[in-house]
C-alpha positions in Angstrom: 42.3 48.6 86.8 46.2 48.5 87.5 46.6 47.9 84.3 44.6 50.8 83.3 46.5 52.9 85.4 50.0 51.9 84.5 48.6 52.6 80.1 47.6 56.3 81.1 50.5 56.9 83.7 52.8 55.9 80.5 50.7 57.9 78.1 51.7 60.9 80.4 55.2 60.2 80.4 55.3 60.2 77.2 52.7 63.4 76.5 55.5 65.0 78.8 58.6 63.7 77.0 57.0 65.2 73.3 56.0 68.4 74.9 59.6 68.9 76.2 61.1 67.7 73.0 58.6 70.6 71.8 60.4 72.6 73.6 64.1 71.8 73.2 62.9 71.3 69.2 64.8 74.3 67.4 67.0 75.5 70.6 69.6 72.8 70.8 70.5 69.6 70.1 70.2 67.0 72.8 71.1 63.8 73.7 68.0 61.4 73.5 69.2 59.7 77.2 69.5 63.6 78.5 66.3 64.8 76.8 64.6 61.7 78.4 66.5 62.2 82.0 65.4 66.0 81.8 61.8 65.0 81.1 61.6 62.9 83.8 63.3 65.6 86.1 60.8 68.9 85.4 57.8 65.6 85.8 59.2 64.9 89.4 58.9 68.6 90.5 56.2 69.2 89.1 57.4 72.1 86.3 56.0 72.6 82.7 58.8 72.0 80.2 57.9 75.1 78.9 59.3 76.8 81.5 62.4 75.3 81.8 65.1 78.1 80.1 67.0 75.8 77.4 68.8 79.1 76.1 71.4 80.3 78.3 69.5 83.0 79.9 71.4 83.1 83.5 68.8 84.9 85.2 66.2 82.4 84.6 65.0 81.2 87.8 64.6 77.6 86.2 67.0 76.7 83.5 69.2 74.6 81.9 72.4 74.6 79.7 73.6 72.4 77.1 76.7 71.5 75.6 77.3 69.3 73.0 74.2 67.3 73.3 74.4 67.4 77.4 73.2 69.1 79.9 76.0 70.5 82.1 74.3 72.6 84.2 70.9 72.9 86.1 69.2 75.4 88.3 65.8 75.6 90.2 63.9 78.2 92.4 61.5 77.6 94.6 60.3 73.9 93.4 59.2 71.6 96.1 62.4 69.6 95.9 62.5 67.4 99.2 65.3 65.3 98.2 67.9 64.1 95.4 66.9 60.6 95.9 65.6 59.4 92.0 67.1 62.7 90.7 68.0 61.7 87.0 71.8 61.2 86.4 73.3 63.6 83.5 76.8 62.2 82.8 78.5 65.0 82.2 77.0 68.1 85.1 79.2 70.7 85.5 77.0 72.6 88.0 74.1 72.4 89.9 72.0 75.3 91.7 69.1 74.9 93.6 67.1 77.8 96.2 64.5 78.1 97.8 63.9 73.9 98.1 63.1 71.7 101.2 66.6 69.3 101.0 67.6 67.9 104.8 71.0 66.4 102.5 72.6 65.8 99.9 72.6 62.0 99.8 71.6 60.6 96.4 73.3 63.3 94.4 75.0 61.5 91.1 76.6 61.1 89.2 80.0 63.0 90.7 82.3 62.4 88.5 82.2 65.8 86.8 80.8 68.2 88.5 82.8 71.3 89.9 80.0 73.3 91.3 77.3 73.0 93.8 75.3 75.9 95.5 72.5 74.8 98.0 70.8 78.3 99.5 68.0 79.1 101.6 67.1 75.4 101.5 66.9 73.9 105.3 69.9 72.2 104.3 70.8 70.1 107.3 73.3 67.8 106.9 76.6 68.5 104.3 76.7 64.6 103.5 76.8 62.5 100.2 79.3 65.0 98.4 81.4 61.9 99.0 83.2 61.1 95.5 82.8 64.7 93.6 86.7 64.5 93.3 86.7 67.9 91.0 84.3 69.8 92.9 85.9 73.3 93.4 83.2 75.7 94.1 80.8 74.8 97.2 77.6 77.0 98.0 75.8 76.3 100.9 74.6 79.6 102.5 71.5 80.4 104.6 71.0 77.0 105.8 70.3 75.1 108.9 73.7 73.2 109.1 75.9 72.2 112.2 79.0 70.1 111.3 81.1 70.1 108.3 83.3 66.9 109.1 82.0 65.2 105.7 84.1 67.9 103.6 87.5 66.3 104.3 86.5 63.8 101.1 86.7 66.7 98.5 90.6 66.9 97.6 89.9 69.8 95.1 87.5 72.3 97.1 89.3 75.7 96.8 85.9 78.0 97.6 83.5 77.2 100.4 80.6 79.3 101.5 78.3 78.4 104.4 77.5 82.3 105.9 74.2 81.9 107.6 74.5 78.9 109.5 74.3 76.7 112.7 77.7 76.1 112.9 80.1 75.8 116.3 83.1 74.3 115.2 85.1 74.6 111.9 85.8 70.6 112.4 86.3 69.1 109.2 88.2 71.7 107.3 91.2 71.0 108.5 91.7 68.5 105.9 90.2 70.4 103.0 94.2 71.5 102.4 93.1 73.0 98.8 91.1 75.7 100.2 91.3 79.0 99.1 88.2 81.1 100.1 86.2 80.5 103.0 83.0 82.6 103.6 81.6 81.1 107.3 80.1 84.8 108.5 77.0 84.4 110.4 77.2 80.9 112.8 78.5 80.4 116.3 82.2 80.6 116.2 84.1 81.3 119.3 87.7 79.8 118.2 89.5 79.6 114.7 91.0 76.5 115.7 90.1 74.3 112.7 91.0 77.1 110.2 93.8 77.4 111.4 95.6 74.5 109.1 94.5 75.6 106.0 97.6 76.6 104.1 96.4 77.9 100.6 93.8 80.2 102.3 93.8 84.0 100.9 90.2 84.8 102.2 88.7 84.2 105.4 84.9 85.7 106.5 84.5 85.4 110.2 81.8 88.1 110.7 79.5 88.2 112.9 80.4 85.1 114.9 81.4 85.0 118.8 84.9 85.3 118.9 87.0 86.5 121.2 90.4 86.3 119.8 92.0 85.5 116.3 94.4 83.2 117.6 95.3 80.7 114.9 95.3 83.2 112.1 99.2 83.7 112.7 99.7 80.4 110.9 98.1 81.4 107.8 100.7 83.1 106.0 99.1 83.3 101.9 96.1 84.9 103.3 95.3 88.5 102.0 91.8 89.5 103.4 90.5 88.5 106.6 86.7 90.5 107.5 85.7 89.8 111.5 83.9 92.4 112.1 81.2 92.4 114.9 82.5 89.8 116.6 83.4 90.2 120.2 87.6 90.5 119.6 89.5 91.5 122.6 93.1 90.4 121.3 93.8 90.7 117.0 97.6 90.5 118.0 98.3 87.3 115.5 97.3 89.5 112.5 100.7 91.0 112.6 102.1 87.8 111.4 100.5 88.1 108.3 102.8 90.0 105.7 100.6 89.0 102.9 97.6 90.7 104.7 96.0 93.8 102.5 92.2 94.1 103.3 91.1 94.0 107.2 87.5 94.5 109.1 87.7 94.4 112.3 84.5 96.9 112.7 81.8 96.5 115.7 84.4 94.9 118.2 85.6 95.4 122.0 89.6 96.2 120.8 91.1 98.8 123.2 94.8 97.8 121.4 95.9 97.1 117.9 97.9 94.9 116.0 100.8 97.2 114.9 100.2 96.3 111.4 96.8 98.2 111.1 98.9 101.7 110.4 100.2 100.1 106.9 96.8 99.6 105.5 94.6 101.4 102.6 91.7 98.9 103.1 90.8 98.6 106.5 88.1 99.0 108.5 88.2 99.7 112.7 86.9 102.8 113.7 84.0 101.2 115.8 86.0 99.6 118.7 86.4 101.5 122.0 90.2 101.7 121.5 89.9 103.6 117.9 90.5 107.3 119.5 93.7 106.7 121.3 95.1 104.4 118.8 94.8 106.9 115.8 96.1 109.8 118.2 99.0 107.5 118.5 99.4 107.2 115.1 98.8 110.3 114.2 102.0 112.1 117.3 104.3 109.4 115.3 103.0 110.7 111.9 103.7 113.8 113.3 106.9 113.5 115.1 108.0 112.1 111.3 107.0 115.4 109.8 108.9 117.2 112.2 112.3 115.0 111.2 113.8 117.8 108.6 117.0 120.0 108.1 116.8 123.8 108.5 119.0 126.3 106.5 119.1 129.8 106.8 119.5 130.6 102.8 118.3 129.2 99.6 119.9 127.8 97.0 119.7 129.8 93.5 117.1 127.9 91.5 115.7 128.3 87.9 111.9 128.6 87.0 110.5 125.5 85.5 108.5 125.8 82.2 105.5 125.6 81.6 102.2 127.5 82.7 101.7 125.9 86.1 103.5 122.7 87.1 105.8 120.1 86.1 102.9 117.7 87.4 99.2 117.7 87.7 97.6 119.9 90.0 94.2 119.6 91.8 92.4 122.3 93.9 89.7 121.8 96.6 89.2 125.5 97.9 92.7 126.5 98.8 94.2 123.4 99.4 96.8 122.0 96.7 97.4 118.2 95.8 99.8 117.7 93.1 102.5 114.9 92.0 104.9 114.7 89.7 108.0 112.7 88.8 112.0 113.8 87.3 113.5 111.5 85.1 117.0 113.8 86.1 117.8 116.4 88.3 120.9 118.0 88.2 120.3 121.8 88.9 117.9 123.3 91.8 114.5 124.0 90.5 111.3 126.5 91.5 108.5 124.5 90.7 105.0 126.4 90.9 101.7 124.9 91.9 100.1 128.2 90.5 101.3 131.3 89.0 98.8 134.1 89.5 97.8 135.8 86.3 99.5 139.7 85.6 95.9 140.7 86.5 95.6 139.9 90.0 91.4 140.3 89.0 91.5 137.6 86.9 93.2 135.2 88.9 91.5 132.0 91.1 90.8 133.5 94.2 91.6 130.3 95.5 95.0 129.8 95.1 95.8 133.3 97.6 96.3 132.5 101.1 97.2 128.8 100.2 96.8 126.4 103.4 99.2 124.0 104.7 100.7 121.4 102.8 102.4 117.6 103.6 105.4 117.1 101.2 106.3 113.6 100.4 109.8 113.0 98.5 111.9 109.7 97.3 114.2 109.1 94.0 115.7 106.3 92.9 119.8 107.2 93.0 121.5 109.9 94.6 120.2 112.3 97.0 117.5 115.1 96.6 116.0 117.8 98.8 112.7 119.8 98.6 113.0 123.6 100.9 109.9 125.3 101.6 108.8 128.6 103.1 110.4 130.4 106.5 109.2 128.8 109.7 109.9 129.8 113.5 111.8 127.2 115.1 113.1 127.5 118.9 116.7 126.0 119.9 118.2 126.6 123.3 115.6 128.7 124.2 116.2 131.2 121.4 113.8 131.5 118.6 115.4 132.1 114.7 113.7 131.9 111.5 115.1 129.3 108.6 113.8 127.2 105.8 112.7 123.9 106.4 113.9 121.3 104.4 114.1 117.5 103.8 116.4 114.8 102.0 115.7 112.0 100.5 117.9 109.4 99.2 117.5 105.4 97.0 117.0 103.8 100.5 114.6 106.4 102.6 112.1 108.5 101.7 110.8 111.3 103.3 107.8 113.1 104.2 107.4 117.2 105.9 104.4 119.4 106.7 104.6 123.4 106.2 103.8 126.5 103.7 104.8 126.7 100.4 106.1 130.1 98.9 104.2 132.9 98.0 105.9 135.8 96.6 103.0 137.6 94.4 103.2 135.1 91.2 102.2 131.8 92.2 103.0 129.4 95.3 105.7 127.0 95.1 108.7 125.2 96.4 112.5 124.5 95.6 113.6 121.0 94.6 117.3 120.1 94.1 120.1 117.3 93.3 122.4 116.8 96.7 126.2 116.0 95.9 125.7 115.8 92.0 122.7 114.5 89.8 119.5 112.5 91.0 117.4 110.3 89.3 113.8 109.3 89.1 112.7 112.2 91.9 109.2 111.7 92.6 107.3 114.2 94.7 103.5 114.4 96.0 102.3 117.6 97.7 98.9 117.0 99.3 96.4 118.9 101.8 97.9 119.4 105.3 99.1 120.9 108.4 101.4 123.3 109.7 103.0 121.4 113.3 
């Protein structure tokens, strides 16, 4: 009888081996040791070769791809994969993905010599273990899990992206010798210090969301990294972000920050507003915008300017009701020039509504040698208690630009401003005129 069963149980294997030669038959050329380690591979899980992908198609949930005779990648979804104990050995992997499984660890994975990527989701993933010897690995996946520690990653000299978001972890310990590390995703655990992130000197990107911490000290010592997201946390202190010059992208969303690093006004990508501090720090920010705007020189006459060509502008111009935005850049200005936003047409009828009664505008100005100055329309100033009506003006030069808020001209044809060269000719002006206020 056992040796009955041991006749048909090799029968099968080979029935199983033909009918996934079948399949790879016309595809791709394969190694005969591959072919026969694949076979055995979609036998153990249980999966027709016939629908194991062979052609590239990445969005195959079970697949494989070949190159040169070898399989160099593998991915499976949703197979009953308990372990990688027995799993066949493909000399040359690249990658492996596998979601949806039942894996506790990792122990049994080979061979390691080549591979550079691993991704482990939504598998109950316990333990990051037997990763031991994957010397090129690069790329490490291990999201939506059930892991605690990562101390077994200080054996991977090459890791440079690390994602374990959606875990049980408390401590960071481990990663302090992963040196290589570029990216590290480790939203969603139980973090209430940074302490073992804290040495990682190639870092760029750090996800700390949605953990328990109360401070970002540690950060300060990061000095490449350019994106830090810790939003919903429970941050009372973000002073050590100001340390950061490299810094570019910040979330700091869904916190308890009454005070702000002073390096959150410099941003274009950042993300605050939901911390019970937001509405006196932007007032603050927004008196020293305005106490900037107010920095200009008045003068009680005009200098004699010339008309610039053209039908509207020197530069681009953009409406959104009555509110102007518009930039432009000299190559040389020697002479004073009246620059129009808009001129109206001869038939008053015929011309945009929108550009009468034009609203308050923020002028920025810088140039790249000499010394340049933008005038615009009369304004009420007050000095000793008596009140006079001049032009506002300000002056920029190479090493400071400036910025004022007021009303451009109007005088029946169009709106527009005065530009012109201080103390002889100025080069590479640039000026922006956007949407603003009148202090």
């Amino acid at each position: 009888m056992i040796l009955i069963g041991l006749l048909i149980w090799s029968l099968c294997c080979r029935q199983n081996l033909s009918n996934f030669a079948a399949v790879i038959d016309g595809h791709i050329a394969l190694d005969a040791a591959e072919q026969e380690a694949l076979s055995r591979l979609t036998e153990q899980l249980g999966l027709d070769p016939r629908d194991l992908d062979v052609s590239g198609d990445l969005f195959a949930p079970q697949s494989a791809w070949i190159l040169d005779g070898h399989v160099i990648a593998i991915k499976f979804s949703g197979l009953p994969l308990e372990s990688l104990q027995g799993f066949p050995q493909f000399s040359k992997l690249e990658k492996l993905e596998i979601k949806s499984a039942k894996l506790i660890s990792l122990q049994g994975l080979q061979p390691k010599n080549a591979i550079s990527q691993i991704s482990i989701q939504d598998s109950g993933l316990q333990q990051v273990d037997g990763l031991d010897g994957c010397l090129l690995l690069r790329d490490l996946n291990l999201r939506n899990n059930r892991i605690e520690s990562l101390e077994s990653l200080a054996s991977l000299p090459k890791l440079q992206s690390l994602d374990v978001a959606h875990n049980l972890i408390q401590e960071a310990v481990g990663l302090t010798a992963v040196m290589s590390l570029e990216s590290l995703d480790i939203s969603d655990n139980h973090l209430k210090t940074l302490e073992h992130i804290a040495y990682l000197p190639k870092l760029k990107h750090l996800n700390v969301a949605r953990n328990q911490l109360s401070t970002l000290q540690g950060l300060e010592q990061l000095s490449s990294i350019n994106a830090v997201f810790a939003d919903q946390n429970k941050l009372q202190n973000a002073s050590a972000l100001d340390q950061l010059s490299q810094l570019q992208q910040l979330n700091l969303n869904d916190n308890q920050l009454m005070n702000f690093p002073v390096c959150v006004s410099r941003f274009e990508n950042i993300w605050w507003s939901s911390n019970p501090g937001y509405a006196n720090r932007l007032a603050s920010d927004f008196d020293e915008h305005r106490k900037a705007l107010l920095e200009k020189g008045w003068s009680q006459q005009l200098p004699e300017a010339k008309t610039n060509e053209g039908d509207w502008s020197l530069g681009s111009v953009t409406w959104s009701g009555n509110r102007p935005s518009s930039e432009s850049r000299l190559a040389l200005l020697e002479s004073p020039k009246k620059i129009y936003l808009a001129r109206y047409k001869s038939n008053p009828l015929k011309t945009d509504k929108r550009r009468f009664g034009v609203s308050g505008v923020v002028v920025q100005l810088s140039c790249d040698t000499g010394q340049v100055r933008i005038y615009l329309a009369q304004q009420a100033i007050v000095e000793d208690g008596q009140t006079r009506i001049a032009y506002p003006y300000i002056e920029a030069n190479a090493s400071q630009d400036k910025a004022m808020a007021g009303q451009l001209f109007n005088d029946g044809l169009g709106v527009w401003f005065i530009i012109e060269p201080v103390n002889g000719p100025a080069a590479g002006v640039r000026y922006r005129i956007t949407p603003g206020y009148t202090p």
